[in-house]
C-alpha positions in Angstrom: -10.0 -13.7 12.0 -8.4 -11.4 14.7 -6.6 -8.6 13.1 -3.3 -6.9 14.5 -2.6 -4.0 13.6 0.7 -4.3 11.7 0.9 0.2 12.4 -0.6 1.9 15.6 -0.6 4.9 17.3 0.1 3.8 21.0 -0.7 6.2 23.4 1.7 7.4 26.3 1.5 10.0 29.2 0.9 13.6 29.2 -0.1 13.3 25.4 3.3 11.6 24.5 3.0 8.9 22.1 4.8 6.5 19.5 3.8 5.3 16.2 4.5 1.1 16.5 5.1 -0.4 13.3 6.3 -3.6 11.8 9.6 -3.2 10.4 9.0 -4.8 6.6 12.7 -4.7 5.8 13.4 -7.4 8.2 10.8 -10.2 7.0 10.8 -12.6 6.8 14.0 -13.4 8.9 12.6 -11.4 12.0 9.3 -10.5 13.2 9.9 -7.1 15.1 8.1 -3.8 15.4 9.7 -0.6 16.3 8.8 2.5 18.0 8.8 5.9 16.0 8.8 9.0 17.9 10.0 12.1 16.0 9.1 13.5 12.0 12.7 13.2 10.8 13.0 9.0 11.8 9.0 9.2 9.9 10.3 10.3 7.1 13.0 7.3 6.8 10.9 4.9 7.7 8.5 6.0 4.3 11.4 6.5 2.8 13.2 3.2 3.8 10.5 0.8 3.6 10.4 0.1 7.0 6.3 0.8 6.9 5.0 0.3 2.9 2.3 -0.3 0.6 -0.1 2.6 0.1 -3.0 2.1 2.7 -0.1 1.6 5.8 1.9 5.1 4.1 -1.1 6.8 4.7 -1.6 5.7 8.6 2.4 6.6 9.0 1.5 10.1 7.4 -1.0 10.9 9.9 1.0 9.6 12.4 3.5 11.8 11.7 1.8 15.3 11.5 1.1 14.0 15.3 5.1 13.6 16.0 5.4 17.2 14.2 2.2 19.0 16.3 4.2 17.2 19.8 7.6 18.7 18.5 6.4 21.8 17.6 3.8 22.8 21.2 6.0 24.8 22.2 6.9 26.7 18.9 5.3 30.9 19.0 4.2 29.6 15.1 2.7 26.3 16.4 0.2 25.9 13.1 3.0 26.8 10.3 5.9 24.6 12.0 3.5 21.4 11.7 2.6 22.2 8.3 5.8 22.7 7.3 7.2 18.9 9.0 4.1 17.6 7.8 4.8 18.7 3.9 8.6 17.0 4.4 7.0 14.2 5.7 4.6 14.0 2.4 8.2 14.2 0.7 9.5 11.1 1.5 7.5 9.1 -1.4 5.7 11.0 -4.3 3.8 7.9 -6.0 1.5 6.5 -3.4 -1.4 8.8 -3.2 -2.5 7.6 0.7 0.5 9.1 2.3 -0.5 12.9 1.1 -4.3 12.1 1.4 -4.0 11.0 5.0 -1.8 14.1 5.7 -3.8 16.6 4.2 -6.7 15.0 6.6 -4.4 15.9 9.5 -3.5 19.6 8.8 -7.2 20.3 8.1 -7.6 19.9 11.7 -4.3 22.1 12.5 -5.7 24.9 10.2 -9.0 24.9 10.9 -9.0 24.5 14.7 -9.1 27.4 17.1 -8.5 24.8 20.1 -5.1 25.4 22.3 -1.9 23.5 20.7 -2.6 20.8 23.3 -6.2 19.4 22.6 -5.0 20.0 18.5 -2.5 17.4 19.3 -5.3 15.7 21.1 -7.7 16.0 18.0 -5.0 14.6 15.8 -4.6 11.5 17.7 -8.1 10.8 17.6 -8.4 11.1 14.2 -5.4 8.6 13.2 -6.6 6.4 15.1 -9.9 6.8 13.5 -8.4 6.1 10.1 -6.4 3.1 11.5 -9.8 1.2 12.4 -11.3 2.8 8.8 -8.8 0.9 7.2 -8.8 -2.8 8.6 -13.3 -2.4 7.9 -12.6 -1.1 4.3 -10.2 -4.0 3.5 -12.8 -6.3 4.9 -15.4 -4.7 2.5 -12.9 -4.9 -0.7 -12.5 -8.4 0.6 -16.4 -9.1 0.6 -16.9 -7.4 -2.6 -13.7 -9.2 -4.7 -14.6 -12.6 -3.7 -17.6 -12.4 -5.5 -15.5 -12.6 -8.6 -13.4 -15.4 -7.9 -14.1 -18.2 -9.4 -14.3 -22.2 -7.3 -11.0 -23.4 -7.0 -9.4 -20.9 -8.5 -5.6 -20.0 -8.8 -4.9 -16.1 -7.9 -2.0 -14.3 -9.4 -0.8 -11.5 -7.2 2.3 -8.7 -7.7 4.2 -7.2 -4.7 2.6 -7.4 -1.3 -1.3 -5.6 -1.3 -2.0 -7.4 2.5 -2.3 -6.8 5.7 1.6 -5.6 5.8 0.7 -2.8 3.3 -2.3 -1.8 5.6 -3.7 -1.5 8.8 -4.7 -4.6 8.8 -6.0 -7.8 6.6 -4.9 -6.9 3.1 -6.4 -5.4 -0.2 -5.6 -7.6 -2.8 -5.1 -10.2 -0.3 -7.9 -8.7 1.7 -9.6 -10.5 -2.0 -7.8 -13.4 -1.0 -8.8 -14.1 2.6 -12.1 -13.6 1.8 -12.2 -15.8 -1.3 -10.6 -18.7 1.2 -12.7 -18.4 3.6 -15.4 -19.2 1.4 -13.4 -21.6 -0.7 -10.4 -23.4 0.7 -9.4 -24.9 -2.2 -8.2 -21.9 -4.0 -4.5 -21.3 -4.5 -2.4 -18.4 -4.7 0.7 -17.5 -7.5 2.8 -14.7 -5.8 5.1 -12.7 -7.8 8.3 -12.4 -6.7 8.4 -8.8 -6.9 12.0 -7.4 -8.0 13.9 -5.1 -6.7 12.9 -5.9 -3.1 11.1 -9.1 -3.4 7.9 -7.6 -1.8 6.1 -11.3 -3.1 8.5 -13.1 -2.1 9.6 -11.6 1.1 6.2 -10.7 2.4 3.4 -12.2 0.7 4.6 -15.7 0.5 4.8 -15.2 4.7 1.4 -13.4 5.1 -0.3 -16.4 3.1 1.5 -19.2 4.0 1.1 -18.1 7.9 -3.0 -18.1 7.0 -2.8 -21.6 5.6 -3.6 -21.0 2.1 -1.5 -22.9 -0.9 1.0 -20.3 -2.1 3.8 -21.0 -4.9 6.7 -18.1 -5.8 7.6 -17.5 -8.7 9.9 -15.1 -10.6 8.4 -11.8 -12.5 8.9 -13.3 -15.8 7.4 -16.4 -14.9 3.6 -15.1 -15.0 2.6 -15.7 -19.0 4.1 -19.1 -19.0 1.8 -20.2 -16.4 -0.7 -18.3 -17.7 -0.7 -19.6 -21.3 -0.4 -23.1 -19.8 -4.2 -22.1 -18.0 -2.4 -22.6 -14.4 -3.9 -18.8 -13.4 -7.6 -17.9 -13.4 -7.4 -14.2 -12.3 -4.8 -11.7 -11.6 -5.3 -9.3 -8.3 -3.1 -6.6 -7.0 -3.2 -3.8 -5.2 -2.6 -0.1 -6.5 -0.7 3.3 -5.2 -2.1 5.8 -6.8 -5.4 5.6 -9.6 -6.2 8.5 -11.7 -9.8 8.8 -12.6 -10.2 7.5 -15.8 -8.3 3.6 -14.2 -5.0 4.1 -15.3 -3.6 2.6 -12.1 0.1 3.0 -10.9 1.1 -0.1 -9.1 4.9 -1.7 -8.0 7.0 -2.1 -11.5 6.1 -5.2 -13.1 2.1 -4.9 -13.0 2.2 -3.3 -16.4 3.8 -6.8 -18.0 1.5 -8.8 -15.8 -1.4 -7.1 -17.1 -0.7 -7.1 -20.9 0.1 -10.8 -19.9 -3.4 -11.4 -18.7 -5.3 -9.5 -21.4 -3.4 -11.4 -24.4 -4.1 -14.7 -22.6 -8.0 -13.6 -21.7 -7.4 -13.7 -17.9 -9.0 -11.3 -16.0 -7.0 -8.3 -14.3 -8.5 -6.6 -11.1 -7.0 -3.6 -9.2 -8.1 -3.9 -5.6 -7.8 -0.8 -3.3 -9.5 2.1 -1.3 -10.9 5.1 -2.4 -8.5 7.2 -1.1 -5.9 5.5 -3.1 -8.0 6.9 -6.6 -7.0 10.5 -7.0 -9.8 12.5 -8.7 -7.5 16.0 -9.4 -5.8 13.6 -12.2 -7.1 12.6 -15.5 -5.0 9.7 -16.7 -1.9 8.0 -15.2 0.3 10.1 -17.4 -0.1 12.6 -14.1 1.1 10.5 -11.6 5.0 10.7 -10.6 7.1 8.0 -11.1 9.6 7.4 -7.8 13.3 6.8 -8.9 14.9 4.6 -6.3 18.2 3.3 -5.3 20.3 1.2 -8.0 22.0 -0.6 -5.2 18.4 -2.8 -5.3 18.6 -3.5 -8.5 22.5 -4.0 -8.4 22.5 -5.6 -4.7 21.2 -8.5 -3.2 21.1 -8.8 0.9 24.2 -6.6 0.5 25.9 -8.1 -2.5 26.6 -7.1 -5.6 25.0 -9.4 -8.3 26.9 -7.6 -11.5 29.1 -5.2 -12.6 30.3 -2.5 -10.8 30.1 -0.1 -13.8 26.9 -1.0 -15.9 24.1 1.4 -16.2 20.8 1.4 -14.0 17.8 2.9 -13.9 15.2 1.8 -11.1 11.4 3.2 -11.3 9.6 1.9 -8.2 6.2 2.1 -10.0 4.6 2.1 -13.7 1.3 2.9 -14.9 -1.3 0.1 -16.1 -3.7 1.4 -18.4 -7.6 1.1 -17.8 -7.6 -0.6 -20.8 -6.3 -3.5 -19.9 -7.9 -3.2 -16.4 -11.1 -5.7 -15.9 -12.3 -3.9 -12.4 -11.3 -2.2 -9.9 -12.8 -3.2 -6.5 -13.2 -1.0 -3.9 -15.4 -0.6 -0.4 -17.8 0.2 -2.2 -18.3 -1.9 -5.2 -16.5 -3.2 -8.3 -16.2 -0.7 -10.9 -15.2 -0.8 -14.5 -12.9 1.8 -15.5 -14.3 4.0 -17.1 -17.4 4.1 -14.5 -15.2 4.7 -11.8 -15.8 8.6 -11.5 -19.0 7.3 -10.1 -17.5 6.4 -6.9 -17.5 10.2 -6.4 -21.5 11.0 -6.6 
């Protein structure tokens, strides 16, 4: 299939450029990318949703140390005024481990270049760009890889959006599920609705249904019905941030799913790069939790669905332990959890 890139870097004279980027809070009522071009409208489009999912955060992070080397050429401290946009930028969301990976990739260069401010710039360019095309061949290979473990005919379950929106291109989690139905068209796809902000609903039920393959919604606490009525043969999402034992943060909600699946014997796979698995943590009692808006919870396109004065609290992520985690597919392989430190040698 032909991929477009749903984030790129394009290009412009006299080493000007713009990061283009699908903006996610509009599907799937509009179909509209806009242009980015300085660190401070970078760090609300992270912070916004405008660009999201872990793999695509990353791509916007490196894109934005480029906005923050073109804003600062002209600066007497060139190096320190990029690192320090470049660390606000990294601000924006604290969960998804992509965005600070990609962005430490970008002020390697910075520091350890002795090139004029101009071909730094240059240098950073070419290396975003190098990560954009990275990403779309490493979904491909998750895709490759999870396949294998999906059974004929089967029906997927998924949780928030893990496809080619939260990417470069083709999908993690639904990278597994292209792949799978291109091999098998019969197979059939569960989505999660996804609450707050109806990631599954909004954006996965349009990726999948646009490709063809049989998708039904469903609301969050809809998943063990259908499982314990032997409607779902496999549950695969995508993940944020993994620490290296498996524990595997994910959108709020994959936590249920997955105690869902393992009381119910269906098998849970996490589905996601090897960037996104942070080896400086041991468990996912390490990784921070982002506190959102309540006006998701408490608001619906822009209306409030309760009372004005109850209580809310509105974690954007939680933490699925390895034990309850079947595999965890990556580019290069399925691992169980507890191998997954592997990966590393």
């Amino acid at each position: 299939m032909k991929i477009e890139k749903t984030i790129e870097w394009i290009k412009q004279d006299n080493l000007k450029g713009v990061s283009r980027m699908i903006d996610q809070t509009l599907i799937p009522y509009e179909y509209k990318k806009v242009d980015i071009d300085t660190t401070e409208k970078m760090y609300n489009a992270i912070k916004t949703m405008i660009v999201r999912g872990a793999p695509a955060i990353g791509i916007a992070g490196a894109h934005g140390v480029i906005l923050a080397a073109l804003e600062s050429l002209n600066c007497s401290d060139f190096k320190s005024e990029v690192i320090s946009k470049a660390n606000y930028i990294n601000s924006s969301r604290p969960t998804a481990v992509n965005l600070s990976w990609a962005i430490k990739k970008q002020i390697e260069i910075v520091e350890n270049s002795n090139e004029t401010n101009e071909k730094i710039v240059e240098l950073l360019i070419e290396n975003a760009i190098k990560l954009e095309n990275e990403d779309i061949e490493i979904n491909k290979k998750i895709g490759e890889f999870g396949s294998a473990v999906i059974p004929k005919g089967a029906t997927i379950l998924t949780h928030c959006n893990a496809g080619a929106l939260a990417t470069v291109g083709y999908g993690t989690a639904l990278g597994v599920v292209r792949s799978a139905y291109e091999k098998d068209s019969t197979i059939k796809v569960f989505a999660d609705e996804t609450r707050p902000r109806q990631q599954g609903a909004r954006l996965t039920t349009y990726e999948l249904t646009r490709d063809g393959i049989d998708t039904t919604l469903i609301t969050d606490g809809m998943s063990a019905y259908f499982m314990k009525k032997g409607m779902i043969d496999v549950v695969v999402v995508g993940a944020d941030r993994i620490a290296l034992n498996g524990d595997s943060a994910n959108k709020i909600g994959t936590y249920m799913v997955a105690i869902a699946a393992k009381y119910h014997n269906v098998p849970f796979y996490i589905a996601a790069p090897k960037s996104t698995i942070d080896s400086s943590i041991k468990t996912g009692d390490e990784i921070v939790i982002e506190l959102r808006d309540k006006k998701e919870v408490t608001e619906i396109n822009g209306k409030s669905i309760c009372a004005n004065d109850v209580n809310v609290i509105n974690p954007g992520f939680d933490v699925t332990p390895s034990s309850l985690i079947t595999g965890i597919i990556t580019e290069y392989g399925i691992f169980k959890p507890e191998d997954l430190y592997k990966i590393f040698e």
